[in-house]
C-alpha positions in Angstrom: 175.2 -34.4 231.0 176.1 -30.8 230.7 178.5 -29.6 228.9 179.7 -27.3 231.6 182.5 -24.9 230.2 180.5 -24.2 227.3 177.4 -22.9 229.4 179.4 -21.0 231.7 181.4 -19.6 228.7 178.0 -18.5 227.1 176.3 -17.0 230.3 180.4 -15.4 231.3 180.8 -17.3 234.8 184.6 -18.2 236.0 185.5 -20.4 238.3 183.7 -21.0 241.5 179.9 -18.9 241.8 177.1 -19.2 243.7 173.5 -19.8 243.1 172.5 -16.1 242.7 175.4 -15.4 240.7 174.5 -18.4 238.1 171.0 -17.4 238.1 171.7 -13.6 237.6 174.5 -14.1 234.9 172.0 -16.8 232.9 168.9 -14.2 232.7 171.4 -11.3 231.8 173.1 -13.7 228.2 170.3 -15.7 227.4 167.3 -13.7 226.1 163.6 -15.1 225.9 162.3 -15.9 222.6 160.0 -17.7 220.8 160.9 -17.3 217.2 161.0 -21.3 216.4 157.3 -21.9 217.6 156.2 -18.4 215.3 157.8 -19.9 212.8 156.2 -23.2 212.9 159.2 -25.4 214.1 158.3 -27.1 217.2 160.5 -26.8 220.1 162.3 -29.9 221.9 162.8 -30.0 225.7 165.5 -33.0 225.1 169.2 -31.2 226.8 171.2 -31.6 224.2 168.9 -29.5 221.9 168.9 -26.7 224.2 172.2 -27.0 224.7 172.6 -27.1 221.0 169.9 -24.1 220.4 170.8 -21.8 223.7 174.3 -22.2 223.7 176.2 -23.2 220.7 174.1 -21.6 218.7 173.5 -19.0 221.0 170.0 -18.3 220.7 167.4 -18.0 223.0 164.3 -20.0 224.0 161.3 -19.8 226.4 160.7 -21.0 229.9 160.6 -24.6 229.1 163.9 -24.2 226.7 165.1 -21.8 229.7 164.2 -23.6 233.2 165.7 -27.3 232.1 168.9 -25.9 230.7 169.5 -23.7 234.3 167.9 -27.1 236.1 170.6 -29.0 234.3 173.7 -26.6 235.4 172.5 -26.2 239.3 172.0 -30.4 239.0 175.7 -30.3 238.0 176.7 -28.2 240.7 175.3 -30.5 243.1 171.7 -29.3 243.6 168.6 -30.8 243.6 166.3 -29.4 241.6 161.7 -30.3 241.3 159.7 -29.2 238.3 156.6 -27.4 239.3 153.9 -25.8 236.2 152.5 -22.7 237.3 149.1 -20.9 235.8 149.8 -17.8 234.5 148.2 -15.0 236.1 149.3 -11.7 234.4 146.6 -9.7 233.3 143.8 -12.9 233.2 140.2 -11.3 233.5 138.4 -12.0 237.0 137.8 -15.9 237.4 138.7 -16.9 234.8 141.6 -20.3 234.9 144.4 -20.5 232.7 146.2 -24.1 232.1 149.1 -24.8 233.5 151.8 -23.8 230.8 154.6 -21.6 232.8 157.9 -23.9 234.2 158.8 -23.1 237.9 162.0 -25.0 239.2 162.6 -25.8 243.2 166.0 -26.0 244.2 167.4 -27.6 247.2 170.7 -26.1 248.0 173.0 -24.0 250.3 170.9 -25.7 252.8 167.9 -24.1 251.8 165.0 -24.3 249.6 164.9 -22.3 246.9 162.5 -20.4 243.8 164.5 -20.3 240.9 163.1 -19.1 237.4 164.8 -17.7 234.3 162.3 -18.2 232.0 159.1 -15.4 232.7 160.4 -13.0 230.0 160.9 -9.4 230.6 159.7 -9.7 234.2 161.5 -13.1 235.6 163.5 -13.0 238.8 167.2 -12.1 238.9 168.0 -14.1 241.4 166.2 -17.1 243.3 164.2 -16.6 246.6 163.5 -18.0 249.4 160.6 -20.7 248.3 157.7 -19.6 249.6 156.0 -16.8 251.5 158.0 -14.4 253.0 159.4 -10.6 252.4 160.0 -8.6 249.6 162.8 -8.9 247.8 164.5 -5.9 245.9 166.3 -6.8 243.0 168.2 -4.2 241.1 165.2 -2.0 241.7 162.4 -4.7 240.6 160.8 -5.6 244.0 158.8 -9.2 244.0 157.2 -11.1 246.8 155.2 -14.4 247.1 151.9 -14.6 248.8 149.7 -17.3 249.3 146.2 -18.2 247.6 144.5 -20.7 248.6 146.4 -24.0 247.4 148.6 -22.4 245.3 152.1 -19.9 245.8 151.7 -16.7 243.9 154.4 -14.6 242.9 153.8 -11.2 242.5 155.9 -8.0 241.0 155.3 -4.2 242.0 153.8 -2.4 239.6 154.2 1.4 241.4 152.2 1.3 244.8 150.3 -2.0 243.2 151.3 -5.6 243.5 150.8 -7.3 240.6 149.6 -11.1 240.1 152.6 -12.9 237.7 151.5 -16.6 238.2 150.5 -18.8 241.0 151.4 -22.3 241.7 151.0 -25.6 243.9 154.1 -26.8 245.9 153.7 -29.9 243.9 156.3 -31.7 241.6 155.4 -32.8 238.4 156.9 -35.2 235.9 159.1 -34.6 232.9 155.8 -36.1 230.7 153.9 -33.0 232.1 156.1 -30.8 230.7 156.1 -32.0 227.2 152.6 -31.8 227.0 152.3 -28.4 227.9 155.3 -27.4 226.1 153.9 -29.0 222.8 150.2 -27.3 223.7 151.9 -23.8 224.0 154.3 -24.4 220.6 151.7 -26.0 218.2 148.3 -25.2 219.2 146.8 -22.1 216.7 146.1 -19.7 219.3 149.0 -20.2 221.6 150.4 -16.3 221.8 153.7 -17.9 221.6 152.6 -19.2 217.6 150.7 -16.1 216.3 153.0 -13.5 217.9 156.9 -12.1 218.2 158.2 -11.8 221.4 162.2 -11.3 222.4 163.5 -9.7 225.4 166.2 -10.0 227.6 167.3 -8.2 231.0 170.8 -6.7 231.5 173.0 -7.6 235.1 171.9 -3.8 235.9 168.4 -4.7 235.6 167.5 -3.1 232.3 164.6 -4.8 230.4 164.5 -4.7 226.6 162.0 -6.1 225.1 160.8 -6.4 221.3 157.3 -7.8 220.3 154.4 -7.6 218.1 151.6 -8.4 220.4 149.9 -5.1 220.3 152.0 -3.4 217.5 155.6 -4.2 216.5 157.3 -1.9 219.0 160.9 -2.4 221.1 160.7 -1.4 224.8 163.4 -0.4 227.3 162.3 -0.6 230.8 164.0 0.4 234.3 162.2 0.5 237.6 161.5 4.0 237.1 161.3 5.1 233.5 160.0 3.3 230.4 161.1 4.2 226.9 158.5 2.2 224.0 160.0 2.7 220.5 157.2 2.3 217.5 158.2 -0.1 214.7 156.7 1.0 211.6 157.5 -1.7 208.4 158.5 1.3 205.7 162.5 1.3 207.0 164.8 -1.0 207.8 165.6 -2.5 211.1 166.1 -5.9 209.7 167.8 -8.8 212.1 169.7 -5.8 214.3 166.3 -5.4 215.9 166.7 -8.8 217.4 170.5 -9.8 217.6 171.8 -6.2 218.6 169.5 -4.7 220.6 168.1 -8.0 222.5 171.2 -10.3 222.1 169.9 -13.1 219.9 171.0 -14.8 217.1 167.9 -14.8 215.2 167.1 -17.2 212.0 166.5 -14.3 208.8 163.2 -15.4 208.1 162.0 -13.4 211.9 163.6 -10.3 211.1 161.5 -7.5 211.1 162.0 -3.9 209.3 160.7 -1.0 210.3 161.2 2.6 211.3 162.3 3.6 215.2 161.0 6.4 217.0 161.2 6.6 220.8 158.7 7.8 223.1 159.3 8.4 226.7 157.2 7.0 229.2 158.0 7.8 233.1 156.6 5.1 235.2 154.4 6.9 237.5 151.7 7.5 234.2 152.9 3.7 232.7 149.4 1.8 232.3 148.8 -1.0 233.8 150.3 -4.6 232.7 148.0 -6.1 230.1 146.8 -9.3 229.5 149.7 -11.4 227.2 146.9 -12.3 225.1 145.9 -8.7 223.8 149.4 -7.3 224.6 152.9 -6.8 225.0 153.2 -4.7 228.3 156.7 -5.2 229.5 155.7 -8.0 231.7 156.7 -11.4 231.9 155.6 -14.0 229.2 155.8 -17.6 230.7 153.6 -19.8 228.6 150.3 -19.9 226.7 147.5 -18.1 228.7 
């Protein structure tokens, strides 16, 4: 079971809160990360290493790490709560059909059904919706919707005057045994992005994206809904750990620290280019599982 006071101590909840409010506070204190599987350590899905990893140590993880630890709290809370793997859509060429490596949680509570996820990176929800179709929903500026596709939900971000795919998914439940396949595929596997690349980020409660990666050049981003600010890393100065524990909140192992030299550049997002594929880069998009 959940160790309750020490999550809510680590995501800065009091007393009584609400789904929203849980959801909001854990994607604004826990950043995503993926600094065990670049370096070669495998990552466990068991709770009391995420509990040990994401909140005594106060690191962060990715969506597996992410989505079970939040499933965990809301189960404690009285919820229920379904796993559901979702293909990763963001920036996927035409036709072609990514595996199932991104973890989506159903929630049944306050009478409803509900999407929760705080595990797509820079460009996860804030707050759960409504599961399924429906309107858009505005949060802190980011607008997202879900739309249907064939079999499968989609959820989708605006990118400007464009709707954006993130990932689409069956209203299915899966088993726990699903998930540790996948999650060992996208932690082990030589080409998982997730092996051969750096990626932290985190979102603040104001909506504030930061992210720091190396999938197309080592560079830190700062997004809003209307301005983006992408900050060059060159490896001839020192940024060191501070690149990762000050700037995206995590308490990073030495051995990922980066050094390098910052210079900002301001982007405004009416000329941002488009999302990119995760594959060939680090757009400030979400980052869910290999694809």
């Amino acid at each position: 079971m959940l160790d309750w006071d020490a999550y809510a101590l680590r995501i800065g909840v009091h007393g009584r809160t609400s789904m929203a409010q849980l959801h909001r506070a854990h994607v604004a204190s826990i950043p995503f990360e993926n600094l065990d599987p670049h370096r070669g350590v495998p990552v466990s899905l068991q709770l009391p290493e995420l509990e040990r990893k994401l909140v005594t140590e106060r690191r962060g993880g990715y969506c597996f790490e992410q989505n079970l630890l939040f499933k965990a709290a809301l189960e404690q809370l009285g919820a229920r709560v379904e796993l559901m793997l979702a293909r990763v859509r963001l920036g996927a060429p035409p036709g072609v059909i990514r595996p199932r490596s991104h973890l989506v949680l159903q929630v049944h509570a306050e009478g409803a059904r509900w999407h929760a996820d705080v595990g797509f990176g820079n460009g996860t929800l804030l707050e759960p919706i409504p599961f399924g179709p429906g309107e858009v929903h505005d949060q802190s500026g980011w607008r997202f919707r879900v739309v249907e596709d064939g079999p499968e939900l989609v959820l989708q971000a605006a990118d400007g005057s464009e709707w954006t795919d993130l990932y689409g998914f069956v209203d299915r439940p899966v088993p726990m045994v699903d998930l540790e396949t996948s999650n060992w595929f996208t932690c082990t596997h030589p080409r998982s992005p997730f092996v051969t690349g750096l990626i932290v980020s985190t979102q603040r409660q104001d909506g504030r994206r930061l992210l720091l990666s190396d999938w197309d050049g080592l560079t830190l981003t700062e997004e809003t809904p209307t301005h983006r600010t992408v900050t060059p890393i060159t490896p001839d100065s020192a940024c060191g750990v501070s690149c990762l524990t000050e700037t995206a909140g995590s308490r990073a192992p030495p051995t990922a620290s980066p050094r390098s030299r910052l210079r900002p550049v301001r982007v405004p997002s009416r000329t941002r280019p488009p999302l990119r594929d995760a594959q060939g880069g680090a757009e400030a998009g979400g980052f869910g599982g290999f694809v």
